[in-house]
C-alpha positions as CSV (number, residue, x, y, z in Angstrom):
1,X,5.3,-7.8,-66.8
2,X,3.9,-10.4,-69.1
3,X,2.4,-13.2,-68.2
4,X,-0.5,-14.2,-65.5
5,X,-0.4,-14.9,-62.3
6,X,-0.3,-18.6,-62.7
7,X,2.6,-18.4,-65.6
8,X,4.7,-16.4,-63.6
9,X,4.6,-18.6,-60.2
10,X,5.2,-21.6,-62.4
11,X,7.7,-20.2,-64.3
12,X,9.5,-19.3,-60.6
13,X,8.6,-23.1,-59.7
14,X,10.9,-24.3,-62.5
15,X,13.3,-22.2,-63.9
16,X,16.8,-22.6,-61.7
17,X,20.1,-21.8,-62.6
18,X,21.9,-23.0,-65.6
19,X,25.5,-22.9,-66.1
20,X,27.4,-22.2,-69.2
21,X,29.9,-24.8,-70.6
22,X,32.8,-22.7,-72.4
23,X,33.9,-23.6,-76.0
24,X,37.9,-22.7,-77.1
25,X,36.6,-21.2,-80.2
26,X,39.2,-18.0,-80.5
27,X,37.7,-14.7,-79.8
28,X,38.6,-11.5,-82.2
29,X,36.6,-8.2,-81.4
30,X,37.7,-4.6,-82.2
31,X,35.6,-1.4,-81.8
32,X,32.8,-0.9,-84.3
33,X,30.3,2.2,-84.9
34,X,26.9,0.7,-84.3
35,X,23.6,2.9,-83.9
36,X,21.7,-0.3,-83.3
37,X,22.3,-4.0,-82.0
38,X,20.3,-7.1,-82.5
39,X,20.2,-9.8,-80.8
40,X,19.2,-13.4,-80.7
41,X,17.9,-14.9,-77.5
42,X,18.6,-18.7,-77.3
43,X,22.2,-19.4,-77.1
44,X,23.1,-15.6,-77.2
45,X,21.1,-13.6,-74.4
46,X,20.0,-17.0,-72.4
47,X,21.8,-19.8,-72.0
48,X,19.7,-22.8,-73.0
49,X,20.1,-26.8,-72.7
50,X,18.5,-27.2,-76.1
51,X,20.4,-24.4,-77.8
52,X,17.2,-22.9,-79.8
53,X,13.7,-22.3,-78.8
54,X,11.9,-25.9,-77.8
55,X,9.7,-26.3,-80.7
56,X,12.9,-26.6,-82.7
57,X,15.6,-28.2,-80.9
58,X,14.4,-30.2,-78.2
59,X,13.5,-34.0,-78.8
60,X,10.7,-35.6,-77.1
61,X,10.2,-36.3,-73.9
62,X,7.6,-38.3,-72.5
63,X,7.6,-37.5,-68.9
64,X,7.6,-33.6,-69.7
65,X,4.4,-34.3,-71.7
66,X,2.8,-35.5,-68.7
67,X,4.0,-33.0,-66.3
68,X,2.8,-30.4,-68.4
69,X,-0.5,-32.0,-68.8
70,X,-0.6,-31.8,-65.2
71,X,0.9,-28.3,-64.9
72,X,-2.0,-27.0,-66.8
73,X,-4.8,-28.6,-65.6
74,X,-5.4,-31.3,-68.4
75,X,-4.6,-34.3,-66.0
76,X,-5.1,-34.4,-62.3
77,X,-1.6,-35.9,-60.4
78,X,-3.3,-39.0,-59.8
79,X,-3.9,-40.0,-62.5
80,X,-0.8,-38.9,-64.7
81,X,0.1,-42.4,-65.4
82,X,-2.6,-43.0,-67.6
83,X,-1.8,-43.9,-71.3
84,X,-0.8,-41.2,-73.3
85,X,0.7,-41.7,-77.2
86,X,4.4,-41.2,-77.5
87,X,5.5,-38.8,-79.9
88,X,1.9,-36.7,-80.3
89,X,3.6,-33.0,-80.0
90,X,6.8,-33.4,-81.8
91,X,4.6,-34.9,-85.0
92,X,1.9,-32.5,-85.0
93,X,5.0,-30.1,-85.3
94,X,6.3,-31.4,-87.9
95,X,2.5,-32.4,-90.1
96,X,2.2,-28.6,-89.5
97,X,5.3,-27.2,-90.9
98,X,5.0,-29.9,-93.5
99,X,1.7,-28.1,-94.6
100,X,3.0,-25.1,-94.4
101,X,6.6,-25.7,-96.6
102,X,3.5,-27.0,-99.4
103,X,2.5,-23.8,-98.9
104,X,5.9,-22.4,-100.1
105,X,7.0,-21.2,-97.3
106,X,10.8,-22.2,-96.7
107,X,11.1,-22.2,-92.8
108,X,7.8,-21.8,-91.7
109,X,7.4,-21.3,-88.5
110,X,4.8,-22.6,-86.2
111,X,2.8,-21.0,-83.6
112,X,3.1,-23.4,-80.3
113,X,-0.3,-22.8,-79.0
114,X,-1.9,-23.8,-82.0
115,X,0.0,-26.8,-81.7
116,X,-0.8,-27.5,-78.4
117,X,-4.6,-27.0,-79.3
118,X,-4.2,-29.6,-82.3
119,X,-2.9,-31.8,-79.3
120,X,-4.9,-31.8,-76.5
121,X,-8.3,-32.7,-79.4
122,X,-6.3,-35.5,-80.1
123,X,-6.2,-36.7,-76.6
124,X,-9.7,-36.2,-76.3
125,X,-9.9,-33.5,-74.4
126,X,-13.2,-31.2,-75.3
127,X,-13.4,-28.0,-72.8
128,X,-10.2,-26.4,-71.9
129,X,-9.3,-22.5,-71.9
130,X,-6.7,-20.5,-74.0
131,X,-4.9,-20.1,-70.4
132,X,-4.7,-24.2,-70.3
133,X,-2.6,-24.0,-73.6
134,X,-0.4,-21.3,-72.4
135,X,0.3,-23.0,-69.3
136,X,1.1,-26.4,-70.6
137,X,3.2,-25.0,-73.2
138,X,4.9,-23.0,-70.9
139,X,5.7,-26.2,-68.6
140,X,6.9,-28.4,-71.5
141,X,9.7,-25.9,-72.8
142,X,10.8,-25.1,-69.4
143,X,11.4,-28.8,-68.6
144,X,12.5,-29.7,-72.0
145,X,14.8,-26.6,-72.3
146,X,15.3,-25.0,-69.1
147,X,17.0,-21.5,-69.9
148,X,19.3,-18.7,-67.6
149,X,20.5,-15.5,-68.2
150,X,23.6,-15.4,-70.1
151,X,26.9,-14.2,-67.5
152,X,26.8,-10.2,-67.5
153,X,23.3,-9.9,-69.6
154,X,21.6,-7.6,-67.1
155,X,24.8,-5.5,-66.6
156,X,25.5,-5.1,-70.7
157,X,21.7,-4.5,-70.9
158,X,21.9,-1.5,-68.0
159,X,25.1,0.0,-69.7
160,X,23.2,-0.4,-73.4
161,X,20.3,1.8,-72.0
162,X,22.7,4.5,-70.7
163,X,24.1,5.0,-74.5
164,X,22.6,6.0,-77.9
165,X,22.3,2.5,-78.8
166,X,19.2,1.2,-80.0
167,X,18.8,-2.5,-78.9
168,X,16.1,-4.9,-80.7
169,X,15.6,-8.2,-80.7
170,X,15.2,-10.9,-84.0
171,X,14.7,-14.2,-83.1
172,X,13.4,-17.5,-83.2
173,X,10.7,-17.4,-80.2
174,X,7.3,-18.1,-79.1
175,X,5.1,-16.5,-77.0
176,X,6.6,-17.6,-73.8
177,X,10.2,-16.0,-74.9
178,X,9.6,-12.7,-74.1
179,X,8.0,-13.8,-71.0
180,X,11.0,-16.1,-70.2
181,X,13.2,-13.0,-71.0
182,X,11.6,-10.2,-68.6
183,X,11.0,-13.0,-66.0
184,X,14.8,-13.4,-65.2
185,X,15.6,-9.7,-65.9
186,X,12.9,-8.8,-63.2
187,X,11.6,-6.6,-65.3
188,X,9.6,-5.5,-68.8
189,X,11.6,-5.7,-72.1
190,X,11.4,-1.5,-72.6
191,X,12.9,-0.7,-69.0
192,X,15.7,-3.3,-69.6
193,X,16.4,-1.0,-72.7
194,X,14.8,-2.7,-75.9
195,X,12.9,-0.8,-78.2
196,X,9.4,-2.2,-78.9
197,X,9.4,-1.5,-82.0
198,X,12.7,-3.6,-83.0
199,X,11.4,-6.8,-81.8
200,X,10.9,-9.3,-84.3
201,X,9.8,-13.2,-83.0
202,X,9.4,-15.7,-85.7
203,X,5.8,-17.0,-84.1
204,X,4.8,-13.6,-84.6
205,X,5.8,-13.5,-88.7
206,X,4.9,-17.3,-88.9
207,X,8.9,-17.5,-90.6
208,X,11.6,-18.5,-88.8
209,X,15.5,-17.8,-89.3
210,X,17.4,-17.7,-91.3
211,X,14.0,-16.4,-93.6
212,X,15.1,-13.8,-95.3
213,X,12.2,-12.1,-94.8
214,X,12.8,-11.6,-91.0
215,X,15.6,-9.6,-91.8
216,X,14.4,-7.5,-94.6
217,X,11.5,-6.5,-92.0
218,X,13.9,-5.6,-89.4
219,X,15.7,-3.4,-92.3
220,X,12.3,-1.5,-93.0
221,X,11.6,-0.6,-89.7
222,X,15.3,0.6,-89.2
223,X,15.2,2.6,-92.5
224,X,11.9,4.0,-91.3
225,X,14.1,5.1,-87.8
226,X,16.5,6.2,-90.3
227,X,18.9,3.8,-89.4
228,X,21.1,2.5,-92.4
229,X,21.7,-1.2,-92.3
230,X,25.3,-0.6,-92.5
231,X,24.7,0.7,-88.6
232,X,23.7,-2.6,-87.4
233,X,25.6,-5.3,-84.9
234,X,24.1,-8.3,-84.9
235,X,24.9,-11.0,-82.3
236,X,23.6,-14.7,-82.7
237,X,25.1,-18.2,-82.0
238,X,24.6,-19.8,-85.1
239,X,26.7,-19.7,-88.6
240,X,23.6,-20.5,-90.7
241,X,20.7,-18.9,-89.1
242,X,22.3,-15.7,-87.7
243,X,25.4,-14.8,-89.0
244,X,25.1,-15.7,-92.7
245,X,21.6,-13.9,-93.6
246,X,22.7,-11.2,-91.3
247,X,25.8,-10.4,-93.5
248,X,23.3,-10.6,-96.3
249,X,20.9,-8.4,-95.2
250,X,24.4,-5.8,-94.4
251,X,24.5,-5.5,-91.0
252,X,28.0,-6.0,-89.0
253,X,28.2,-9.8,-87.5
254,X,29.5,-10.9,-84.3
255,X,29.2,-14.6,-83.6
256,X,28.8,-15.4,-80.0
257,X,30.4,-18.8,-78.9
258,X,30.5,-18.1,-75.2
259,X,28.5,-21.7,-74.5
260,X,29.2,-24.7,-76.1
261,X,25.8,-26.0,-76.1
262,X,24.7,-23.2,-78.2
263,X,27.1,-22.6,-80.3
264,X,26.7,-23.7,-84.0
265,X,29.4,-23.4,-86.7
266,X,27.5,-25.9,-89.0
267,X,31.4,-27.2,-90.1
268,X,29.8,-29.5,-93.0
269,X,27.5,-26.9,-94.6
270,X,29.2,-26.2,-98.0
271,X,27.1,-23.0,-98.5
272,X,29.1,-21.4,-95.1
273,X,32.4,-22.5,-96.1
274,X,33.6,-18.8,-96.9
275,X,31.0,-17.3,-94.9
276,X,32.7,-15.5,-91.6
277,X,31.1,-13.4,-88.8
278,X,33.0,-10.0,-88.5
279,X,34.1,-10.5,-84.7
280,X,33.6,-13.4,-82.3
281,X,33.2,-12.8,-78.8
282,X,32.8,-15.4,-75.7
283,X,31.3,-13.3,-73.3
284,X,28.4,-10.4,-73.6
285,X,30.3,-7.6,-71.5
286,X,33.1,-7.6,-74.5
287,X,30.4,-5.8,-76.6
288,X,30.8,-2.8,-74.3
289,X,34.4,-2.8,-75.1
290,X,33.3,-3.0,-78.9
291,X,30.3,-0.3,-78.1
292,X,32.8,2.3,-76.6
C-alpha cells in the first residue's frame, strides 16, 4: 500500500462516506469490443465534493489551511489561531501555472508538494521534512474535497480483473490520488486489476487534461502492448477534458453522469457543440453489461 504510517491513519481519521446525488441526464449504452478501458478518477471512480482533483476545483478555505497546518506538524493546536494570510495556496497555484503557461505549456499542471513547499517559506517556516508537505497536503484535499468510492467500483473492478480487459488509469491527480484510491479499495492499484504500466497522472507529466499530450502518451504505450486505439473505452465525467480529446485521440467514449456534482457537460462551450460521447452510463456496473 502507499503511503506511511502517518498518511494512512490520517487519511482513516478523515475520509467518511460520501453520497452521490443522481443527475436525470438519459443514459444510452450498448455492447462494445474493448481490449482496454481507461478511466478517470474524480467524478468517475470516486465520488468527490469538488468534482476534480483539489488543486483545481476546490476554492479556498481558510479553516482547512489551518487544520492542515496542524495535521502536519507546522502549527501546534494551541496556537492555530494565530494570523495566517488568506488566500496564500490558491495564489501560489495559480503564479505557478501562470509561469508555466509563459512557458508554453497550455494546461500545465502543477505538482502540489512543490506548492506546498513555496508556502510554508512564505509563512516563515525554515526546517520542516518532505513528510510535513505530504501530510499537510494530504489534510487540505481531504477536507476541501472529501472523496468515496463510486456505488459498485470494487465489484466492477473484481469482475474487470477476471476478464481479458486491460484497465489503466489517465487522469488529473496528484500524489495523494493513488493513495486516496487503494486506501478505500483496501488494497494496491495492481491487485484491484490496473495495469502499472497504463497509469498516467497529470502531476506526474506536469500536463493536465484535456493536454493532448496525455493521451498521445497513453496511445504509445498501448501501441507498444499492441493495442490499437480503436480498442479503447474511455470513461470520464467531463465533456471537455475527457470525452472530447478522447474521441480525438480514437478511443470509444462513454460519459459518466452518475453524480451530479461531477458531471460536466460544459452547455456554453461552442467548441463541444457537436461533440458527443459514444454511450452515457449512470452507474459503473452498466460497463459490465457493455464489457460482456
Amino acid at each position: 500500500m502507499r503511503g506511511s504510517a502517518a498518511e494512512r491513519r490520517l487519511l482513516h481519521r478523515l475520509l467518511t462516506p460520501l453520497p452521490i446525488v443522481p443527475t436525470k441526464h438519459a443514459v444510452s449504452f450498448f455492447p462494445a469490443n474493448a481490449k482496454v478501458i481507461v478511466f478517470d478518477i474524480y467524478g468517475t471512480l470516486l465520488s468527490s465534493a469538488a468534482g476534480d482533483v483539489g488543486a483545481d476545483a476546490a476554492s479556498a478555505n481558510q479553516f482547512s489551511f489551518r487544520e492542515a497546518l496542524v495535521d502536519a506538524g507546522f502549527l501546534m493546536q494551541q496556537k492555530k489561531t494565530s494570523y495566517l494570510p488568506e488566500g496564500v495556496l490558491e495564489e501560489t497555484v495559480q503564479m505557478v501555472r501562470r509561469q508555466r503557461q509563459a512557458e508554453g505549456v497550455v494546461y500545465p499542471e502543477i505538482d502540489i508538494l512543490d506548492i506546498w513547499h513555496r508556502v510554508v517559506e512564505r509563512l516563515g517556516f525554515t526546517e520542516f521534512s518532505a513528510s510535513m508537505l505530504r501530510l499537510a497536503a494530504l489534510s487540505y484535499e481531504c477536507r476541501v474535497n472529501p472523496v468515496w468510492p463510486m456505488p459498485g467500483l470494487a465489484e466492477v473492478l473484481s469482475i474487470l480483473s477476471r476478464s481479458d480487459v486491460l484497465v489503466g488509469v489517465l487522469s488529473n491527480a496528484q500524489f495523494y490520488t493513488p493513495l486516496l484510491l487503494e486506501m478505500v479499495l483496501e488494497q494496491p492499484l495492481a491487485k484491484a486489476g490496473f495495469d502499472e504500466e497504463l497509469l498516467i497522472w497529470s502531476y506526474q507529466e506536469k500536463r493536465g487534461k484535456p493536454a493532448v499530450e496525455l493521451f498521445t502518451e497513453m496511445n504509445r504505450r498501448l501501441e507498444h502492448k499492441g493495442i490499437a486505439a480503436e480498442d479503447v473505452l474511455y470513461v470520464g465525467n467531463d465533456m471537455r477534458k475527457d470525452i472530447y480529446p478522447a474521441n480525438r485521440a480514437g478511443w470509444q467514449t462513454v460519459l459518466f453522469a452518475g453524480d451530479s456534482r461531477s458531471l460536466r457537460l460544459w452547455p456554453d462551450d461552442l467548441a463541444l457543440s457537436d461533440e458527443h460521447p459514444d454511450m452515457v452510463i449512470n452507474a459503473l456496473s452498466q460497463l459490465v453489461a457493455i464489457l460482456t
